[in-house]
PDB file with SEQRES, HELIX, SHEET and CRYST1 records, atoms N, CA, C and O in Angstrom:
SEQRES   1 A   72  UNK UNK UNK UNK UNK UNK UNK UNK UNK UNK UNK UNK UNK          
SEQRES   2 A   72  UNK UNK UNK UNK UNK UNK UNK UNK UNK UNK UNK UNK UNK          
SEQRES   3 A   72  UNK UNK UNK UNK UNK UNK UNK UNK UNK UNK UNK UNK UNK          
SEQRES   4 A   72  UNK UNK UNK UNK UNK UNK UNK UNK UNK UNK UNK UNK UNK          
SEQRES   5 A   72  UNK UNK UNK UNK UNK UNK UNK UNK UNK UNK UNK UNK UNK          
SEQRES   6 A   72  UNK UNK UNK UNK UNK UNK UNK                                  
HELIX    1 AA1 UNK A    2  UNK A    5  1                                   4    
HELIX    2 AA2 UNK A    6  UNK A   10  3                                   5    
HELIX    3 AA3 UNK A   12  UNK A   15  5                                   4    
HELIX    4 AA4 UNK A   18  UNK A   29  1                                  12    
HELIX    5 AA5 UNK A   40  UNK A   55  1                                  16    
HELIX    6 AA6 UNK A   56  UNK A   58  5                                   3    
HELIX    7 AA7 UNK A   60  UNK A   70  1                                  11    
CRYST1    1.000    1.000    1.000  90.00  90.00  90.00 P 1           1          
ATOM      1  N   UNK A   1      18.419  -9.681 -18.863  1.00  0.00           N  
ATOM      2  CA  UNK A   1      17.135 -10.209 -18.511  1.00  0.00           C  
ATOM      3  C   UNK A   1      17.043 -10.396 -16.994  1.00  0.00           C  
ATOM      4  O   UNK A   1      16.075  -9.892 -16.425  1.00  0.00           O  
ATOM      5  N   UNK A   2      18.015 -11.115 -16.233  1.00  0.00           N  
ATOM      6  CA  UNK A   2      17.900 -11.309 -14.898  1.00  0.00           C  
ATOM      7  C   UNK A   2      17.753 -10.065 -13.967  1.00  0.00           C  
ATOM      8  O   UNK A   2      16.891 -10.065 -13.088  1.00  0.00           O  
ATOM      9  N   UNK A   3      18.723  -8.840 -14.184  1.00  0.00           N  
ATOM     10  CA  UNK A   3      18.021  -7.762 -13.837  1.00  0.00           C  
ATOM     11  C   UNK A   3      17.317  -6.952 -14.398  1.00  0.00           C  
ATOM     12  O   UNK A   3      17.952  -5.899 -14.432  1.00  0.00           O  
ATOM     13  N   UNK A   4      16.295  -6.826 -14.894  1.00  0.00           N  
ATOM     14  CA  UNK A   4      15.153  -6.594 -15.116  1.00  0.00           C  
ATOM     15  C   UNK A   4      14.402  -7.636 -14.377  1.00  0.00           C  
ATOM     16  O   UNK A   4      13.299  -7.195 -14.053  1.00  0.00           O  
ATOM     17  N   UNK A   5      14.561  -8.651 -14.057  1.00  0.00           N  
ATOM     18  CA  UNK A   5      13.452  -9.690 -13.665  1.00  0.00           C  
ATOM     19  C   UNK A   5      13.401  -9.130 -12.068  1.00  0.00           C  
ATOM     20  O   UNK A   5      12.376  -9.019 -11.396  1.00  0.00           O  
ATOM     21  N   UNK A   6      14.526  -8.866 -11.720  1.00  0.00           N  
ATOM     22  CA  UNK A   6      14.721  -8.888 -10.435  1.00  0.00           C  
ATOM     23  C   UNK A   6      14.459  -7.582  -9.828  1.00  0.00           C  
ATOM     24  O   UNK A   6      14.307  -7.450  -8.614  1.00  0.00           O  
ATOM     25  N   UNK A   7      14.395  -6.417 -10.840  1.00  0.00           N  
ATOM     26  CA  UNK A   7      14.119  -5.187 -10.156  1.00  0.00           C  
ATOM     27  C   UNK A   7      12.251  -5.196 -10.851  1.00  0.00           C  
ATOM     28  O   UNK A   7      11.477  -4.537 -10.156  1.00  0.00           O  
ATOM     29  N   UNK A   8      12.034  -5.437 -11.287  1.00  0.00           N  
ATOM     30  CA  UNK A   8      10.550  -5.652 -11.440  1.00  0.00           C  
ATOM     31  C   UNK A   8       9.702  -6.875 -11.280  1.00  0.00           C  
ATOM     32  O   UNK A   8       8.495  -6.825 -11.517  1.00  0.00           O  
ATOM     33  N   UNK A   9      10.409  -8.183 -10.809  1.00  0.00           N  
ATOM     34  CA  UNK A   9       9.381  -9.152 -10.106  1.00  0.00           C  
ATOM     35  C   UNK A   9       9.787  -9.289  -8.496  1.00  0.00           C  
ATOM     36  O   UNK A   9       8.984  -9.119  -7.578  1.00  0.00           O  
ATOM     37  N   UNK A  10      11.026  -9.589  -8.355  1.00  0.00           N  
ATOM     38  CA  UNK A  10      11.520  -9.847  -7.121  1.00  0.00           C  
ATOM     39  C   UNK A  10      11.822  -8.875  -5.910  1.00  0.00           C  
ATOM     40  O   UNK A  10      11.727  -9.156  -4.715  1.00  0.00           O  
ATOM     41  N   UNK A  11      12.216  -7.644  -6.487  1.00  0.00           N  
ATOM     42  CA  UNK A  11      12.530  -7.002  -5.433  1.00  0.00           C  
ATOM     43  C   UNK A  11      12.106  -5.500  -6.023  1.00  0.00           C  
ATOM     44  O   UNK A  11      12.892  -4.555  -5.958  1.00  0.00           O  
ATOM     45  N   UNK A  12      10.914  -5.401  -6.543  1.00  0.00           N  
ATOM     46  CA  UNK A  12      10.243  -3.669  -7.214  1.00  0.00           C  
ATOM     47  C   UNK A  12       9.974  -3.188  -6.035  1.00  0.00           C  
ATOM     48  O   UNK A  12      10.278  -2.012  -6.230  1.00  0.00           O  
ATOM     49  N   UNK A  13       9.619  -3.241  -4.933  1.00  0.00           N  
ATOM     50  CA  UNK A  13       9.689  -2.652  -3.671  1.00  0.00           C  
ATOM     51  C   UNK A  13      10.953  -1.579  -3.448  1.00  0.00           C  
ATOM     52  O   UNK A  13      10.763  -0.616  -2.705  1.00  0.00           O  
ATOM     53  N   UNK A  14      12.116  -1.743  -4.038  1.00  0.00           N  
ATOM     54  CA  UNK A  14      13.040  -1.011  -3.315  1.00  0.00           C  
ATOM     55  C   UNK A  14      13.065   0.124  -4.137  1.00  0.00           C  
ATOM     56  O   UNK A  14      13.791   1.051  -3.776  1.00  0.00           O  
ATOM     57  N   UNK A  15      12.212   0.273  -5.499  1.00  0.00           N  
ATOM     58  CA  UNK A  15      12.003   1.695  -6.297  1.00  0.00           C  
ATOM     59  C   UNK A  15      10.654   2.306  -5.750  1.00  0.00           C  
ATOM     60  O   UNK A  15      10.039   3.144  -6.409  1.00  0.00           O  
ATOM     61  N   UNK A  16      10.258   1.900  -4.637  1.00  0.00           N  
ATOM     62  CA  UNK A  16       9.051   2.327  -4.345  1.00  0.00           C  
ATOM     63  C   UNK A  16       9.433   3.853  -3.760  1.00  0.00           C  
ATOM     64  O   UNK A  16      10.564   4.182  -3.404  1.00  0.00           O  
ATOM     65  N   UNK A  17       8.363   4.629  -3.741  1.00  0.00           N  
ATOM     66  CA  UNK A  17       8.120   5.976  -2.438  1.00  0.00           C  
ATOM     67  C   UNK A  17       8.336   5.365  -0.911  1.00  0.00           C  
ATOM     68  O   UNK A  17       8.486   4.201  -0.540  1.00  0.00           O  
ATOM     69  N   UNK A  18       8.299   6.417  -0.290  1.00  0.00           N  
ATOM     70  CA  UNK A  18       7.682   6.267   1.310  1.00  0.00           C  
ATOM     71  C   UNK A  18       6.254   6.116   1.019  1.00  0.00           C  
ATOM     72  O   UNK A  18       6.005   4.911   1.061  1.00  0.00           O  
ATOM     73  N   UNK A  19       5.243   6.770   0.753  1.00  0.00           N  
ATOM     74  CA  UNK A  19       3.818   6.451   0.634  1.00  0.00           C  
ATOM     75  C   UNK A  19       3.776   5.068   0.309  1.00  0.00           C  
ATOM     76  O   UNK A  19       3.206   4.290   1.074  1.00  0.00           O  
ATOM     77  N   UNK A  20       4.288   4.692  -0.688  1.00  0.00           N  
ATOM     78  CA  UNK A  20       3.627   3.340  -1.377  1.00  0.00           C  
ATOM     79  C   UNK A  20       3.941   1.977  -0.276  1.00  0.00           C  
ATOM     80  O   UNK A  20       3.064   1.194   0.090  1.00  0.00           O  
ATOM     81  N   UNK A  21       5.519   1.909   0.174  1.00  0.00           N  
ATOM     82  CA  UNK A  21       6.138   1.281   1.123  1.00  0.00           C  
ATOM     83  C   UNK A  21       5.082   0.944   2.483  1.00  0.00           C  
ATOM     84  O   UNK A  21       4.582  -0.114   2.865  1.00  0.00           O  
ATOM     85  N   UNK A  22       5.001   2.290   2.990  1.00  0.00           N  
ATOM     86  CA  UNK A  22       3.903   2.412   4.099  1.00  0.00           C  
ATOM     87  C   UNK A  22       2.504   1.534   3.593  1.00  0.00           C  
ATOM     88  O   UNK A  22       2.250   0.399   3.996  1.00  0.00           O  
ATOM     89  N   UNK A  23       2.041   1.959   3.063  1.00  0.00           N  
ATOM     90  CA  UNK A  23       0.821   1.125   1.946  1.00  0.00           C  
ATOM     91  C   UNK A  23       0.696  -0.327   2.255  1.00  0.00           C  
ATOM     92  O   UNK A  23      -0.112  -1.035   2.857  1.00  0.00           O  
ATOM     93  N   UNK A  24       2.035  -0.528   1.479  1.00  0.00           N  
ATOM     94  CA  UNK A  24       2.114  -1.960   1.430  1.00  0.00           C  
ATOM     95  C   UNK A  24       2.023  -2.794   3.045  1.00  0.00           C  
ATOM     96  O   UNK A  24       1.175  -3.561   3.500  1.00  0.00           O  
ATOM     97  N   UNK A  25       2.911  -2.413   3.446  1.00  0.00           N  
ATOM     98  CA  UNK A  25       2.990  -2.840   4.884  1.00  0.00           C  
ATOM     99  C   UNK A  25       1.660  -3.174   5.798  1.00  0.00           C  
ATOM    100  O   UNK A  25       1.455  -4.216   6.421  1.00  0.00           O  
ATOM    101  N   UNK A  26       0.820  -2.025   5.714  1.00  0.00           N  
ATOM    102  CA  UNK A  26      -0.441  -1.574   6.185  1.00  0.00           C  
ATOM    103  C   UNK A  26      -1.001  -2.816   5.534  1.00  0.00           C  
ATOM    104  O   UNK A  26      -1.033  -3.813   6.255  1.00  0.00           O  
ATOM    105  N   UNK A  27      -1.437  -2.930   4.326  1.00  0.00           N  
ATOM    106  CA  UNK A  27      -2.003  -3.718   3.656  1.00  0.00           C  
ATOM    107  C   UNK A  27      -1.818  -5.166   3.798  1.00  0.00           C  
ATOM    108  O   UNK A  27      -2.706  -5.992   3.586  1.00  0.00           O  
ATOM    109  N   UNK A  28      -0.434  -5.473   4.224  1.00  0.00           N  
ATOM    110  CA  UNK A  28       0.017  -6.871   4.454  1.00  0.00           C  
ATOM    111  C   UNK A  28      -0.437  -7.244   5.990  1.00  0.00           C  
ATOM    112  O   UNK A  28      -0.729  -8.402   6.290  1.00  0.00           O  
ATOM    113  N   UNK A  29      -0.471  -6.180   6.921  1.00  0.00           N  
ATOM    114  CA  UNK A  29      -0.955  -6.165   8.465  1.00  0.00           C  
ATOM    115  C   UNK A  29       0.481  -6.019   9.367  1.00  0.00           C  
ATOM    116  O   UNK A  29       0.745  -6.167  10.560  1.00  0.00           O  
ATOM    117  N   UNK A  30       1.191  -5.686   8.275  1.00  0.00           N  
ATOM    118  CA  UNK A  30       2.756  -5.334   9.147  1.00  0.00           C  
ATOM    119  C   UNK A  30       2.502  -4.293  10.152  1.00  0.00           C  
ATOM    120  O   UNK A  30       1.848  -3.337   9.738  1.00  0.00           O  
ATOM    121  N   UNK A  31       2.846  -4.268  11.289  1.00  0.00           N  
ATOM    122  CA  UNK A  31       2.803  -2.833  12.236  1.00  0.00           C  
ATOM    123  C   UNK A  31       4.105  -2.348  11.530  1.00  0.00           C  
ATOM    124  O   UNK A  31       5.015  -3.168  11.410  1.00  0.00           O  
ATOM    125  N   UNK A  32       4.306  -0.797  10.944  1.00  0.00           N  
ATOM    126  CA  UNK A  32       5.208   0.009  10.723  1.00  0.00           C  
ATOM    127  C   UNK A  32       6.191  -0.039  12.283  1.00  0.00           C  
ATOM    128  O   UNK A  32       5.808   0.201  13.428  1.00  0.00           O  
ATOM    129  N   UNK A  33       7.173  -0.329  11.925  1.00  0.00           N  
ATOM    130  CA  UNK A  33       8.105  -0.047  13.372  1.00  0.00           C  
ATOM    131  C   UNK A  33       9.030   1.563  13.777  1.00  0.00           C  
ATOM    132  O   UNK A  33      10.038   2.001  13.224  1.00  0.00           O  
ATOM    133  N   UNK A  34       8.319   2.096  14.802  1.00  0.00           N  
ATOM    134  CA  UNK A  34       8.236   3.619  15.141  1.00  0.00           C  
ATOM    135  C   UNK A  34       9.246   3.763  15.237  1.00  0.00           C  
ATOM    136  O   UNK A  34      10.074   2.987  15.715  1.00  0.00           O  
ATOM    137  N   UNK A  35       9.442   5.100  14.670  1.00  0.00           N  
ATOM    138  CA  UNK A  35      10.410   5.773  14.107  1.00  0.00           C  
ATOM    139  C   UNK A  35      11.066   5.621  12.369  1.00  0.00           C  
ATOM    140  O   UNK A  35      11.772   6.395  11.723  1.00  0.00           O  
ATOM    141  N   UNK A  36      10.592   4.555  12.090  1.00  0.00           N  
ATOM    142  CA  UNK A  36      10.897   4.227  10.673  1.00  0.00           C  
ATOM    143  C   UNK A  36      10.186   4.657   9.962  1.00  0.00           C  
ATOM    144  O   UNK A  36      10.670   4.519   8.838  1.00  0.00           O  
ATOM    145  N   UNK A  37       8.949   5.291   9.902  1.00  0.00           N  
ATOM    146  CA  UNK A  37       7.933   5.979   9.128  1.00  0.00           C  
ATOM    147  C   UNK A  37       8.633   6.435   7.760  1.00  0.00           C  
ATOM    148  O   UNK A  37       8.323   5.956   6.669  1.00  0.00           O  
ATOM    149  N   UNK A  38       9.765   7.567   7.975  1.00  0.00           N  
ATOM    150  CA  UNK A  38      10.256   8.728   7.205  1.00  0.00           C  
ATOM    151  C   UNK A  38      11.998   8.052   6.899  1.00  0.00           C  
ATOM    152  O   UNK A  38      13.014   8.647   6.539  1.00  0.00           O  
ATOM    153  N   UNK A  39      11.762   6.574   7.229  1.00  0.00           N  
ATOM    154  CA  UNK A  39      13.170   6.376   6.448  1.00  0.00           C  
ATOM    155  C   UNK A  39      13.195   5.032   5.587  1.00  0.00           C  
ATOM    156  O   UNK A  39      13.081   3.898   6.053  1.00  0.00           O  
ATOM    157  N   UNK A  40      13.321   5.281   4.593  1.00  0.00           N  
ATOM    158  CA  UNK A  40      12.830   4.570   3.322  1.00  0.00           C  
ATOM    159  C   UNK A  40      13.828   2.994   3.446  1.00  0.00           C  
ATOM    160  O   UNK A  40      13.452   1.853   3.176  1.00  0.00           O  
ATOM    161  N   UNK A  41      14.962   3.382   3.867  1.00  0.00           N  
ATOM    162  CA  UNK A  41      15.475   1.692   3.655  1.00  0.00           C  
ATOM    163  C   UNK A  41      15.054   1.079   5.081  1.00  0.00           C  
ATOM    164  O   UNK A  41      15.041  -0.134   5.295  1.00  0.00           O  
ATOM    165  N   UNK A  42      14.869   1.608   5.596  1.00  0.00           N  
ATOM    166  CA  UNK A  42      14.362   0.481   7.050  1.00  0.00           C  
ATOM    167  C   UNK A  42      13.115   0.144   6.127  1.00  0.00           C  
ATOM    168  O   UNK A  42      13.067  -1.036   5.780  1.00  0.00           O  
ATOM    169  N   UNK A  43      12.276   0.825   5.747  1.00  0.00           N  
ATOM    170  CA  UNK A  43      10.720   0.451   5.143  1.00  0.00           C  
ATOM    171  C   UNK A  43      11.237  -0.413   4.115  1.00  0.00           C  
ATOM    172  O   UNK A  43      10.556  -1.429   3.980  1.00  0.00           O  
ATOM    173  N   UNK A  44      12.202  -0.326   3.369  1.00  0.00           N  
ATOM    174  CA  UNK A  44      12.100  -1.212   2.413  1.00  0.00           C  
ATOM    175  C   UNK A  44      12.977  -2.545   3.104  1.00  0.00           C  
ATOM    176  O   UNK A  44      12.692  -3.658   2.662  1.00  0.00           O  
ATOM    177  N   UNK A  45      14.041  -2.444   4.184  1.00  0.00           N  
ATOM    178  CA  UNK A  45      14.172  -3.948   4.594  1.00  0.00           C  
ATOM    179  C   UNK A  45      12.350  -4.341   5.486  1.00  0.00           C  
ATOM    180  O   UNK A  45      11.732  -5.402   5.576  1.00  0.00           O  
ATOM    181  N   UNK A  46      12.142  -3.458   5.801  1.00  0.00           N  
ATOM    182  CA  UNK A  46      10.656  -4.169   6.502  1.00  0.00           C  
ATOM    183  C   UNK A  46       9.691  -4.772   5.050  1.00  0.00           C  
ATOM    184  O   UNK A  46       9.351  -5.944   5.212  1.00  0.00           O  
ATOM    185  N   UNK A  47       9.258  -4.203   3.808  1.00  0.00           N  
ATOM    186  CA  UNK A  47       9.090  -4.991   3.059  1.00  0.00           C  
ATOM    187  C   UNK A  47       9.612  -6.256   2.790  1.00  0.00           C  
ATOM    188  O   UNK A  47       8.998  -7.288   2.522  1.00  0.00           O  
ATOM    189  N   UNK A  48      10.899  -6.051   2.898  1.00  0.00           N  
ATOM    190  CA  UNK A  48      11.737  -7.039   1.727  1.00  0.00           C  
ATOM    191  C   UNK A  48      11.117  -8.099   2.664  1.00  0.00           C  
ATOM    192  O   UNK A  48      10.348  -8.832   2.042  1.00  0.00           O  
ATOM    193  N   UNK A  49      11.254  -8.478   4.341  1.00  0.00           N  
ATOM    194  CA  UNK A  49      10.992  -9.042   4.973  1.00  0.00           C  
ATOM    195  C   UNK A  49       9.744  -9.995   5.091  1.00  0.00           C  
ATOM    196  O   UNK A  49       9.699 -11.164   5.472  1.00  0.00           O  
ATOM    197  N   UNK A  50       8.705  -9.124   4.638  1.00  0.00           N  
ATOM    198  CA  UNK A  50       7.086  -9.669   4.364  1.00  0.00           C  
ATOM    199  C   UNK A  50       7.112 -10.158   2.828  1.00  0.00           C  
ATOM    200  O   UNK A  50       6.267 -10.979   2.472  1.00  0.00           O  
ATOM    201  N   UNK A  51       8.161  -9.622   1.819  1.00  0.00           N  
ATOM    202  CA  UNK A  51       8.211 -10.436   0.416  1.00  0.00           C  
ATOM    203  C   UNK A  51       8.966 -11.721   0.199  1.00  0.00           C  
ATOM    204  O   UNK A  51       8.766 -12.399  -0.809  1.00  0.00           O  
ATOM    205  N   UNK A  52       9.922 -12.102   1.229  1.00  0.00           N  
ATOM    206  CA  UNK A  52      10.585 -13.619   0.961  1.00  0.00           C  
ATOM    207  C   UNK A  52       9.620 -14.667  -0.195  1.00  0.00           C  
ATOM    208  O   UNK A  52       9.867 -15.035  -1.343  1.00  0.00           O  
ATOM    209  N   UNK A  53       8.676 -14.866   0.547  1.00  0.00           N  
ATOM    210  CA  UNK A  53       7.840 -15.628  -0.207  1.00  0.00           C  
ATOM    211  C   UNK A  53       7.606 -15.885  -1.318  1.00  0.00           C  
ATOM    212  O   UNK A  53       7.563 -17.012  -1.811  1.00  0.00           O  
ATOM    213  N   UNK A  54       7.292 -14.104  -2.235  1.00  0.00           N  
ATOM    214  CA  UNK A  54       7.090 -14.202  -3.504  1.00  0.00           C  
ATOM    215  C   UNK A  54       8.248 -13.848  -4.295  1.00  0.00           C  
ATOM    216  O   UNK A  54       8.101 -13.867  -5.517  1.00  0.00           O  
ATOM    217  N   UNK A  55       9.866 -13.386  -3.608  1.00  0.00           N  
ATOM    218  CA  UNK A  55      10.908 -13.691  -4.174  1.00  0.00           C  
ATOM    219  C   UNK A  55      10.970 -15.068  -4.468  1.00  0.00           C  
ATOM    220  O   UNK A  55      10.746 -15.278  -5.660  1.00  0.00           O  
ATOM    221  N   UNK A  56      11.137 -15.816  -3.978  1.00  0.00           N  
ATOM    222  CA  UNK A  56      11.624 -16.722  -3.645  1.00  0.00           C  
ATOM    223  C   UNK A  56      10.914 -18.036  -5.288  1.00  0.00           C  
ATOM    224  O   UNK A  56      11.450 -18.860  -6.029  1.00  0.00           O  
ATOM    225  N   UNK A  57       9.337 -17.415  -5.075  1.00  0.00           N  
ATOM    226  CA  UNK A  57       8.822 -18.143  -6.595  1.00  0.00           C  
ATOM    227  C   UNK A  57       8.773 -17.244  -7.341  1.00  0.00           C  
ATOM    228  O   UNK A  57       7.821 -17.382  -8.110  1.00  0.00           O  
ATOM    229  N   UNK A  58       9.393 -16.273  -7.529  1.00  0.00           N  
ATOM    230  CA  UNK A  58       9.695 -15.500  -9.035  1.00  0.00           C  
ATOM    231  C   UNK A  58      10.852 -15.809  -8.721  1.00  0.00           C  
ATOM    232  O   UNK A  58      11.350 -14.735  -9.058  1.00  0.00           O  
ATOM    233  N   UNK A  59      11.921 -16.537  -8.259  1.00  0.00           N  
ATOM    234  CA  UNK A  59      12.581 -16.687  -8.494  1.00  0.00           C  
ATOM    235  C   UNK A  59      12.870 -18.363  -9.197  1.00  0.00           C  
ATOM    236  O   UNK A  59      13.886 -18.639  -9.836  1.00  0.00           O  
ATOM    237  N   UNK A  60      11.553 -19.510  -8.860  1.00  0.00           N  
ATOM    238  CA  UNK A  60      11.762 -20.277  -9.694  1.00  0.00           C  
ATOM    239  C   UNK A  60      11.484 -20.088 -10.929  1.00  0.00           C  
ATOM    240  O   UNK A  60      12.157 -20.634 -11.803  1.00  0.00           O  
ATOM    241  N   UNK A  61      10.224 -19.111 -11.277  1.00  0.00           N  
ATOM    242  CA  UNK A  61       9.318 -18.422 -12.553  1.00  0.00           C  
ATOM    243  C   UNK A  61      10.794 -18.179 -13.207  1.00  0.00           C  
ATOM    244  O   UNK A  61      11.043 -18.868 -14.197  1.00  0.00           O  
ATOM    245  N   UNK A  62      11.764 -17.301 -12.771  1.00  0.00           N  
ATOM    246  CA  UNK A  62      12.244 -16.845 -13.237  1.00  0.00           C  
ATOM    247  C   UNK A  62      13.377 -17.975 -14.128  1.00  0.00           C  
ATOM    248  O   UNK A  62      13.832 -17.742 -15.248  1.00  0.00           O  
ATOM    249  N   UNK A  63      13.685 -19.313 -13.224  1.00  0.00           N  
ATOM    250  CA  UNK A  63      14.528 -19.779 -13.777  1.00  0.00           C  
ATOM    251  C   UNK A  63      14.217 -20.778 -15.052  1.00  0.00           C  
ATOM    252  O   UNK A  63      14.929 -21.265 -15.930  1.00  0.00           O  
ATOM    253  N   UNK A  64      12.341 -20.875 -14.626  1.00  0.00           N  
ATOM    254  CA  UNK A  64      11.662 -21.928 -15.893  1.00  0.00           C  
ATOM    255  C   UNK A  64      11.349 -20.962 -17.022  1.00  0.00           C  
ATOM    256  O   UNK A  64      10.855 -21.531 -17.995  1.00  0.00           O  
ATOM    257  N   UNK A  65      11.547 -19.328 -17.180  1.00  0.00           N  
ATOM    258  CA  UNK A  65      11.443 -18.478 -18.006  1.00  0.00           C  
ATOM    259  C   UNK A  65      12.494 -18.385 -19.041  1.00  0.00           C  
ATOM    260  O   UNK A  65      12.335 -18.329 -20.260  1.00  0.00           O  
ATOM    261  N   UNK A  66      13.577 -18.378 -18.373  1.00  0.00           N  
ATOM    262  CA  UNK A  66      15.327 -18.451 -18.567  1.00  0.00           C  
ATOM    263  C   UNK A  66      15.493 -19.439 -19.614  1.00  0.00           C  
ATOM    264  O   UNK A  66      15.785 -19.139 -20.772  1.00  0.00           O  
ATOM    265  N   UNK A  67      15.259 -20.893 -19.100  1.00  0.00           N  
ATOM    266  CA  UNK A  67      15.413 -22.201 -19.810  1.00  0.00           C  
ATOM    267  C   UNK A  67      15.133 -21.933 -20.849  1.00  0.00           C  
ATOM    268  O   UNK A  67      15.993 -21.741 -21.708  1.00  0.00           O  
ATOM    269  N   UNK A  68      13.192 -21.794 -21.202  1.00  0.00           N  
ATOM    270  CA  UNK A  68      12.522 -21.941 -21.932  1.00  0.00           C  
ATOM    271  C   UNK A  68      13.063 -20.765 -23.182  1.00  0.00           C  
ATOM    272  O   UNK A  68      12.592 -21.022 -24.290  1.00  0.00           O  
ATOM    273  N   UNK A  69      13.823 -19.741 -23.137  1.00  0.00           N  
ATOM    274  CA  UNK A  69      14.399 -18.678 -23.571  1.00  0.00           C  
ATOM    275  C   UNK A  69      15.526 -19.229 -24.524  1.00  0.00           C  
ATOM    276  O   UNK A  69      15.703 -19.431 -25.726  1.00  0.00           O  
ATOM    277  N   UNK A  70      16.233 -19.370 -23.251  1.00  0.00           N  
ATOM    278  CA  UNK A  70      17.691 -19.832 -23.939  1.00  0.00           C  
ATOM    279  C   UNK A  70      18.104 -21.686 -24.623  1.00  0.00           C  
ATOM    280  O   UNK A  70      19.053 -22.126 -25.271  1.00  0.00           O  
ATOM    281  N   UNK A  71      16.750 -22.371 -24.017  1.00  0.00           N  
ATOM    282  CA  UNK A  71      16.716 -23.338 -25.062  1.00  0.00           C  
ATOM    283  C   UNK A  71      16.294 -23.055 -26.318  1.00  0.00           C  
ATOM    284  O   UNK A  71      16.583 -24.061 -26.967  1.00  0.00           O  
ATOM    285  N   UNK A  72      15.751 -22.228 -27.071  1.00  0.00           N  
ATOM    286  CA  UNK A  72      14.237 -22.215 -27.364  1.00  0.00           C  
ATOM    287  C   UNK A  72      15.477 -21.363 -28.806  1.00  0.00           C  
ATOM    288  O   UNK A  72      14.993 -20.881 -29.830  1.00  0.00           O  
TER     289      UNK A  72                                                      
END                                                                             
């Protein structure tokens, strides 16, 4: 369960394309940093960078999901 949670809530960015990566960035108001265009893990630490945030509460989601699971 935890990875699955984590490659599809917390960190699905790093199965992304180059297109989509770029996207995102654009969309968030990140300036792409030149030369990184065409290389996918700089783009995806430049995501990961602008996602702290919503790791960070899918990562409590994740632990009041867990409980409620494995109490339950």
């Amino acid at each position: 369960m935890k990875e699955n949670w984590q490659s599809a809530v917390e960190s699905p960015y790093a199965n992304w394309d180059l297109d989509r990566l770029q996207k995102y960035l654009v969309n968030q108001g990140t300036e792409i940093k030149q030369g990184t265009e065409g290389n996918k893990d700089a783009l995806v630490e430049q995501v990961k960078s602008t996602w702290k945030d919503t790791a960070h509460d899918s990562h409590s989601v994740y632990g009041n999901v867990r409980d409620y699971v494995f109490d339950s």
